[in-house]
Biotite code that builds the C-alpha atoms (Angstrom):
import biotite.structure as struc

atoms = struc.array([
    struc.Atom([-148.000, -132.298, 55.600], chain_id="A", res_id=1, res_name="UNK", atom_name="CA", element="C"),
    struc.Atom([-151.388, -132.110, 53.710], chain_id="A", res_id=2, res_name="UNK", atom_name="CA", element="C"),
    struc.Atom([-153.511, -132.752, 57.301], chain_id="A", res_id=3, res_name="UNK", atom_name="CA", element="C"),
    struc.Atom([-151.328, -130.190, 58.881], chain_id="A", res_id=4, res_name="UNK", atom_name="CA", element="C"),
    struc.Atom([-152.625, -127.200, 56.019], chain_id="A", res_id=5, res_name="UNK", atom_name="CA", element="C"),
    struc.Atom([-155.776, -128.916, 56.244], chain_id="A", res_id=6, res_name="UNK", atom_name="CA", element="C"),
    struc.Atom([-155.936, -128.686, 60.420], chain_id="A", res_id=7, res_name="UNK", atom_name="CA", element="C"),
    struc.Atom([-154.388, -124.921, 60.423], chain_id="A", res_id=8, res_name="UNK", atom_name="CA", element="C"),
    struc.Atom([-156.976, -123.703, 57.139], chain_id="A", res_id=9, res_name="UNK", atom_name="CA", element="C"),
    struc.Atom([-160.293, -125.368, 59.581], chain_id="A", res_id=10, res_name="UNK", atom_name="CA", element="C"),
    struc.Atom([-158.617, -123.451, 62.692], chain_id="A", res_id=11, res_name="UNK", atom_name="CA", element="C"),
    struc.Atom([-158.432, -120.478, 60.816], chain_id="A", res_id=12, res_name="UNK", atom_name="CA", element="C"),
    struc.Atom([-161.897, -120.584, 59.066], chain_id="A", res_id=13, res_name="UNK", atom_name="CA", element="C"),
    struc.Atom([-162.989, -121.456, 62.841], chain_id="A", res_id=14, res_name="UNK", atom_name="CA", element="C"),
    struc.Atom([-161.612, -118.180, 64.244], chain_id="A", res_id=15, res_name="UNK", atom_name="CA", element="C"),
    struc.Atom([-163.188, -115.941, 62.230], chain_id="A", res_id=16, res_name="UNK", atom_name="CA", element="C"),
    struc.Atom([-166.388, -117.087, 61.494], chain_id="A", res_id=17, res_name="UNK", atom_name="CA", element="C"),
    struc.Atom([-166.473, -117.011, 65.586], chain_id="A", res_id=18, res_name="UNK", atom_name="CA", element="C"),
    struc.Atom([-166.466, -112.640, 64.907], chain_id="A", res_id=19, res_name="UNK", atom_name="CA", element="C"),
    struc.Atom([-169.252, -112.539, 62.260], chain_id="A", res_id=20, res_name="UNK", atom_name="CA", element="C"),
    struc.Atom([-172.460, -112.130, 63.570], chain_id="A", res_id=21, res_name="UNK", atom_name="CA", element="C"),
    struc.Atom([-175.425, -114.139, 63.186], chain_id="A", res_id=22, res_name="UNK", atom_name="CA", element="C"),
    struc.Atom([-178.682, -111.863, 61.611], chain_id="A", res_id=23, res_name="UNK", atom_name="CA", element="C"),
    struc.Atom([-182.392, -113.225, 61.493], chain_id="A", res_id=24, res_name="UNK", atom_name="CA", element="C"),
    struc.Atom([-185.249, -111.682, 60.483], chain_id="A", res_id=25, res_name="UNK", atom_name="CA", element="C"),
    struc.Atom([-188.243, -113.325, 62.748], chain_id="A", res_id=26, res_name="UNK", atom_name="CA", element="C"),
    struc.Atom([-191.795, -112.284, 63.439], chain_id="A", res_id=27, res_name="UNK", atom_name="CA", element="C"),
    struc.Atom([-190.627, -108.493, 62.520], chain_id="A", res_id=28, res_name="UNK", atom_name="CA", element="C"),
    struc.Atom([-188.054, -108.419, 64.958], chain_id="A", res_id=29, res_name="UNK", atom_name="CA", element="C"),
    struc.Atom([-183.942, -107.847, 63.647], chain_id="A", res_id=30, res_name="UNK", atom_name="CA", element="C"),
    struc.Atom([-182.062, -109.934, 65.749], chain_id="A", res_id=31, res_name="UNK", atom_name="CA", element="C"),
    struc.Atom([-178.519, -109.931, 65.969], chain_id="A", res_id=32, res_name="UNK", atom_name="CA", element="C"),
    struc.Atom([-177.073, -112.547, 67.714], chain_id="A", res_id=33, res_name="UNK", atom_name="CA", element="C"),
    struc.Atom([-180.457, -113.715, 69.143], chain_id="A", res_id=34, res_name="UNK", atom_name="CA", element="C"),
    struc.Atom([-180.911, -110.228, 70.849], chain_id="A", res_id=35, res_name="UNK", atom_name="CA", element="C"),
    struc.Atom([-183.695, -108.231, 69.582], chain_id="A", res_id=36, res_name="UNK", atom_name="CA", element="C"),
    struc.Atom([-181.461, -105.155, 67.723], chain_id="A", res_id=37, res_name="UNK", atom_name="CA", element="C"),
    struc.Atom([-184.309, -102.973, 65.988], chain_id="A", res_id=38, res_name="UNK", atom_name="CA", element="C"),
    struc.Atom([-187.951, -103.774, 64.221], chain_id="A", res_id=39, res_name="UNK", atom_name="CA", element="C"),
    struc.Atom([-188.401, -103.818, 60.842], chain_id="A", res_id=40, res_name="UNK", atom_name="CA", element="C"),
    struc.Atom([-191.214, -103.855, 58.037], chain_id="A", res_id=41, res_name="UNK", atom_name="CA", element="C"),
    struc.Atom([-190.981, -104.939, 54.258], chain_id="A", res_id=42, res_name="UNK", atom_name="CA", element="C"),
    struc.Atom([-187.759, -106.963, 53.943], chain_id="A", res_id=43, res_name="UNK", atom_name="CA", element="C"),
    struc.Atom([-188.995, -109.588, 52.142], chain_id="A", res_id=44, res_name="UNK", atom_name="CA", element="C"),
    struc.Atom([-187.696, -111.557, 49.094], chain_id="A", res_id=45, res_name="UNK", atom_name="CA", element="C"),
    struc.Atom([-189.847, -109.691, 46.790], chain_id="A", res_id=46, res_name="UNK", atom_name="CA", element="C"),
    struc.Atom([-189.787, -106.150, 48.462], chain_id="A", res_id=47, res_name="UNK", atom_name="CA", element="C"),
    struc.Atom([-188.528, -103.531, 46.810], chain_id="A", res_id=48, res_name="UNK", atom_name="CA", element="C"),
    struc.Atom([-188.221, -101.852, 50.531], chain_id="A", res_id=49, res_name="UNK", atom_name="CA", element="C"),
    struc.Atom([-187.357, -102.033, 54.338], chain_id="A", res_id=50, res_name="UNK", atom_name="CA", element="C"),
    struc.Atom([-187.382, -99.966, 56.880], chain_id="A", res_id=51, res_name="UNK", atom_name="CA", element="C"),
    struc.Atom([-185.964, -100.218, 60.606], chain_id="A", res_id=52, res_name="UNK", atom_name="CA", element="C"),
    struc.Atom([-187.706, -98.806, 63.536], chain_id="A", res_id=53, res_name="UNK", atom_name="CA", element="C"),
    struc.Atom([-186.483, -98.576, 67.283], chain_id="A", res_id=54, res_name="UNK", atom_name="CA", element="C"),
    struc.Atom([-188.358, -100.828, 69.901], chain_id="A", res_id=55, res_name="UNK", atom_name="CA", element="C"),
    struc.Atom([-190.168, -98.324, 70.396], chain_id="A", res_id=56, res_name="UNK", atom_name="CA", element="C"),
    struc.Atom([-191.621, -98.224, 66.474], chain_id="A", res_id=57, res_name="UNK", atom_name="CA", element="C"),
    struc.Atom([-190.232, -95.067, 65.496], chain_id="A", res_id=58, res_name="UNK", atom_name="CA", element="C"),
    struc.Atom([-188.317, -95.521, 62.164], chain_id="A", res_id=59, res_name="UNK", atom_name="CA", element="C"),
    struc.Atom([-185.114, -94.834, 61.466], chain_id="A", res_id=60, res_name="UNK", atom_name="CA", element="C"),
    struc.Atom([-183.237, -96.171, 58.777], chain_id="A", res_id=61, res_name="UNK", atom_name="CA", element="C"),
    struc.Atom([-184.744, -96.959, 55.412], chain_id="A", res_id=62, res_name="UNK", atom_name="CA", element="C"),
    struc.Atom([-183.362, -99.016, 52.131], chain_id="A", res_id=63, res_name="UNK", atom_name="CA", element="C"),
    struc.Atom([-184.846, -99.246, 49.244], chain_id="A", res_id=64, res_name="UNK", atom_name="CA", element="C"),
    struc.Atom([-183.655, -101.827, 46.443], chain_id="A", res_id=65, res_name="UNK", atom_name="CA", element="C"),
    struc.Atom([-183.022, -100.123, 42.675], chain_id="A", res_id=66, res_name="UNK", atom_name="CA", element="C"),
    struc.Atom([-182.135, -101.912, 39.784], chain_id="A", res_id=67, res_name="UNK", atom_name="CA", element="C"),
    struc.Atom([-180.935, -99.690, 36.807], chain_id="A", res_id=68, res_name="UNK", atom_name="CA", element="C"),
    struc.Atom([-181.246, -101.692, 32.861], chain_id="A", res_id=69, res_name="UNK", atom_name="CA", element="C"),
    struc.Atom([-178.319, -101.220, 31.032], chain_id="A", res_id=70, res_name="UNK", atom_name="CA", element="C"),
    struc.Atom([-176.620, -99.650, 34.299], chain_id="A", res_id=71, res_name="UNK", atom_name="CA", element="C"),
    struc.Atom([-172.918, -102.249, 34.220], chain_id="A", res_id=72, res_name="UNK", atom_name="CA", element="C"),
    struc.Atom([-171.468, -104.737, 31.474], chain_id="A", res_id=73, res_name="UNK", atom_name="CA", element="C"),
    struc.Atom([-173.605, -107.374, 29.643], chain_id="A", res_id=74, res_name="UNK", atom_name="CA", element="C"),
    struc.Atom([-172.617, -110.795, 30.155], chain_id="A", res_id=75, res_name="UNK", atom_name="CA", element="C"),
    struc.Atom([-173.410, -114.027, 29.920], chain_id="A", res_id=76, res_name="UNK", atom_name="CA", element="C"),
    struc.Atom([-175.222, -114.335, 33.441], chain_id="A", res_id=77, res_name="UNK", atom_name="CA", element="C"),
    struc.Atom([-176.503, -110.311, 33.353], chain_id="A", res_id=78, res_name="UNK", atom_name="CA", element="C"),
    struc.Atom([-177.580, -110.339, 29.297], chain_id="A", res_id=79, res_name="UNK", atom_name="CA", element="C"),
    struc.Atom([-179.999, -107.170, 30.580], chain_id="A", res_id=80, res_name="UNK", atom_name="CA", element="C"),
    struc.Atom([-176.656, -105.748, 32.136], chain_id="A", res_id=81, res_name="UNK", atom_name="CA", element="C"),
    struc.Atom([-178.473, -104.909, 35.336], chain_id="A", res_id=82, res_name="UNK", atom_name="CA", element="C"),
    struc.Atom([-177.276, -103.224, 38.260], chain_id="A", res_id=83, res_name="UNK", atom_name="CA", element="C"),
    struc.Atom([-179.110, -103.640, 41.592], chain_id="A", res_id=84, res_name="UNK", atom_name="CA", element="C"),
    struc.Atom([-177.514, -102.344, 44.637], chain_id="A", res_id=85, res_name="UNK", atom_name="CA", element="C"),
    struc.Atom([-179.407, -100.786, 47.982], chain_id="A", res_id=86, res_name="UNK", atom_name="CA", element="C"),
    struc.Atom([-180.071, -97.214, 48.798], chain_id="A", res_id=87, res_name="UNK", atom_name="CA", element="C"),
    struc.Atom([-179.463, -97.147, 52.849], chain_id="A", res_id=88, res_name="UNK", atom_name="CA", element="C"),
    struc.Atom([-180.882, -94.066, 53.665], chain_id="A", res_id=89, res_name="UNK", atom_name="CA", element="C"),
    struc.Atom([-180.508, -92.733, 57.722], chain_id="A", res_id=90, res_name="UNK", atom_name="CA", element="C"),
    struc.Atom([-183.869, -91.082, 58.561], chain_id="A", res_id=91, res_name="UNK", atom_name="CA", element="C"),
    struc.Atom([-183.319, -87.215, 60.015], chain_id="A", res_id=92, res_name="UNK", atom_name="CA", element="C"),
    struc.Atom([-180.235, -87.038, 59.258], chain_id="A", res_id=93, res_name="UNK", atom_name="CA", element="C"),
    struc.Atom([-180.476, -86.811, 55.447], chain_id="A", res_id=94, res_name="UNK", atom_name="CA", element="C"),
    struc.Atom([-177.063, -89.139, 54.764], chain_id="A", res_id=95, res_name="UNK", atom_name="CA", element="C"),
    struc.Atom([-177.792, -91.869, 52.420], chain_id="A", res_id=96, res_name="UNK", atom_name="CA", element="C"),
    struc.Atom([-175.124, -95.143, 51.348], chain_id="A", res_id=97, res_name="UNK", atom_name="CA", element="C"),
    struc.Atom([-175.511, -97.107, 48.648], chain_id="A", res_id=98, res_name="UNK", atom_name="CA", element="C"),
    struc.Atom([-174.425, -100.921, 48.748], chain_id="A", res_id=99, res_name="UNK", atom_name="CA", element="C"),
    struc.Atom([-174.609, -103.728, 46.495], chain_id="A", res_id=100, res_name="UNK", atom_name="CA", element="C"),
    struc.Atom([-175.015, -106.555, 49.283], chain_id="A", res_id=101, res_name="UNK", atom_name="CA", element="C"),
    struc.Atom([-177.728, -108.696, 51.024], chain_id="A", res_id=102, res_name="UNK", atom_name="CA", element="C"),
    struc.Atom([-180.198, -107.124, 53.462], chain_id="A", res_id=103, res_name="UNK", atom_name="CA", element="C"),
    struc.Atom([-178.169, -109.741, 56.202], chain_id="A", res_id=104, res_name="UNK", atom_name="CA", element="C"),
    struc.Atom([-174.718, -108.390, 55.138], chain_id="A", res_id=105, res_name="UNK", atom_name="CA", element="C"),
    struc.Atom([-176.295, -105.166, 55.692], chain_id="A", res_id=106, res_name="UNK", atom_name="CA", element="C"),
    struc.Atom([-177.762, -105.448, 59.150], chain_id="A", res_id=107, res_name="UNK", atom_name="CA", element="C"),
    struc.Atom([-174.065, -106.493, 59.963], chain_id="A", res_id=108, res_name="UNK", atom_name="CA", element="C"),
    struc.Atom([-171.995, -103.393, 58.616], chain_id="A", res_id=109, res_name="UNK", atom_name="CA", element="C"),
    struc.Atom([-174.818, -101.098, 60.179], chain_id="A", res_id=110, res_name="UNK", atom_name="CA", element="C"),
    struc.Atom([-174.709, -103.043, 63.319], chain_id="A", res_id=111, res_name="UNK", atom_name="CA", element="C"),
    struc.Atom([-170.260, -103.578, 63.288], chain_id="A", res_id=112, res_name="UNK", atom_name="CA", element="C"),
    struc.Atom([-170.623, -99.438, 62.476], chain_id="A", res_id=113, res_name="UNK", atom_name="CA", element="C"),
    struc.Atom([-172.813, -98.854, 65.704], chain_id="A", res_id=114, res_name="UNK", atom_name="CA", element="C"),
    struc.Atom([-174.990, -96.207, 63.816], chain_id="A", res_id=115, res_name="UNK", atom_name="CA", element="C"),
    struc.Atom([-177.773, -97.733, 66.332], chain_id="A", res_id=116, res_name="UNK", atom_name="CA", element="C"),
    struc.Atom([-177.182, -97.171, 69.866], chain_id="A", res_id=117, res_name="UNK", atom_name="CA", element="C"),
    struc.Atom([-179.904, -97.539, 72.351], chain_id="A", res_id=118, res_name="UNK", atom_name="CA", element="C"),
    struc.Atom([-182.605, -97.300, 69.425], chain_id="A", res_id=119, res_name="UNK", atom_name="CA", element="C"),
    struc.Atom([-181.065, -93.831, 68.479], chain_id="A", res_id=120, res_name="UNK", atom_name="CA", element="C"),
    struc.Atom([-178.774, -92.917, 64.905], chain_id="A", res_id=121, res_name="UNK", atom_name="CA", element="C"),
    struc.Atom([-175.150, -92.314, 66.426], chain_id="A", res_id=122, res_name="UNK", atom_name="CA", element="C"),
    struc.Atom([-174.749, -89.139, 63.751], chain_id="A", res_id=123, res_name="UNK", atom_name="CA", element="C"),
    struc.Atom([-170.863, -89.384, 64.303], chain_id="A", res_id=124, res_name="UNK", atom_name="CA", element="C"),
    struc.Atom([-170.789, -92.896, 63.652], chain_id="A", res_id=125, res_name="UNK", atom_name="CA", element="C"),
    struc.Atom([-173.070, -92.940, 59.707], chain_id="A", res_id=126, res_name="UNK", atom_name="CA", element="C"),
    struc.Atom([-171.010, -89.905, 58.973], chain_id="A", res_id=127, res_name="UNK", atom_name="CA", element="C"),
    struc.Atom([-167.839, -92.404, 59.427], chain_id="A", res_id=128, res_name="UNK", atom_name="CA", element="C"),
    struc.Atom([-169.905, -94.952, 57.162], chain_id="A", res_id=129, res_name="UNK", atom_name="CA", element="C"),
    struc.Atom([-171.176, -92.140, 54.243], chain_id="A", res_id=130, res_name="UNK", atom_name="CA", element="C"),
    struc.Atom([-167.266, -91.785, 54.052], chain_id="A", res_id=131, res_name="UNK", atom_name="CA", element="C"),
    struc.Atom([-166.407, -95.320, 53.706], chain_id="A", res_id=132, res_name="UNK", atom_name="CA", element="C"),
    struc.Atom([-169.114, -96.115, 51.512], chain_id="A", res_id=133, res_name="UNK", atom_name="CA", element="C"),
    struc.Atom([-170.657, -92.885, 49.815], chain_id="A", res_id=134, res_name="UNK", atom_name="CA", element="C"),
    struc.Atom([-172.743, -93.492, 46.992], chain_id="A", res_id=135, res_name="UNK", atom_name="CA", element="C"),
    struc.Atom([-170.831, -94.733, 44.232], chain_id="A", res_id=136, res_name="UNK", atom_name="CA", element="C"),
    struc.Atom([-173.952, -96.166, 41.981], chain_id="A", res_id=137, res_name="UNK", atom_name="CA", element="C"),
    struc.Atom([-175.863, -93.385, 42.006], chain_id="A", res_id=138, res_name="UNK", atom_name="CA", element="C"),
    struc.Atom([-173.111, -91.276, 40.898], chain_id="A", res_id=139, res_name="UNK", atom_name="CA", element="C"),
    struc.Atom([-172.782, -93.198, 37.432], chain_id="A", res_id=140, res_name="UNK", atom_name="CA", element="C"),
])
C-alpha cells in the first residue's frame, strides 16, 4: 500500500511540474523555456532593479525591489521585521503590482498572464493582473 501512495504522489508531482515553466537569465537575454522571451538589464543578486525590454531594446516593464524596516512582525528569523516585496511597474501604461516573490517566479506569472505579446504590453491582459494582484504592500 505504501509504494502505491508513493508511485501515485511521484506521478502527480511529475504532472505538474511538466506545466511550470523553466526561466533563465543568460547573457541578458529572459528565456522562457529556452526561447528568447524579452531582454533585460540589472537583475542581479544584489540589484535593487530590473528592467525588461522587447528584442528590439525598447523597455517595457520595470521592478524595483523595496524593503520597508519595521514594515511586518518581528521574529526570530526577521528580528528587523523587514518587509521586501517587488514593485512591477508596466511602462506607458502607468499600472503598477506589487509581489513578494523571486524575480524567476515573476517572469512566470508575467509570462502565464501574457502581458507580453510579440514584444508589446497586452493592456487588457496587466489590467486582469493589477486586479488579481493590486498593490497590497504599498497600501500599509
Amino acid at each position: 500500500m505504501k509504494k502505491l501512495h508513493f508511485l501515485l504522489a511521484a506521478l502527480f508531482l511529475i504532472c505538474f511540474s511538466g506545466f511550470a515553466q523553466k526561466v533563465k537569465f543568460k547573457k541578458g537575454e529572459v528565456l522562457v523555456d529556452n526561447i528568447v522571451w524579452l531582454k533585460y538589464e540589472g537583475c542581479g543578486t544584489f540589484d535593487g532593479t530590473c528592467s525588461f525590454m522587447n528584442l528590439e531594446g525598447k523597455e517595457i516593464i520595470f521592478m524595483k525591489t523595496i524593503i520597508v524596516e519595521g514594515g511586518t512582525s518581528r521574529t526570530p528569523s526577521n528580528p528587523q521585521g523587514k518587509l521586501v516585496y517587488t514593485q512591477i511597474s508596466f511602462l506607458g501604461l502607468d499600472k503598477k503590482i506589487e509581489l513578494a516573490e523571486t524575480d524567476k517566479k515573476i517572469v512566470q506569472i508575467l509570462y502565464k498572464s501574457n502581458v507580453v505579446v510579440n514584444g508589446v504590453l497586452v493592456e487588457e491582459n496587466v489590467d486582469i493582473l493589477v486586479q488579481k494582484y493590486g498593490t497590497e504592500f504599498s497600501g500599509r
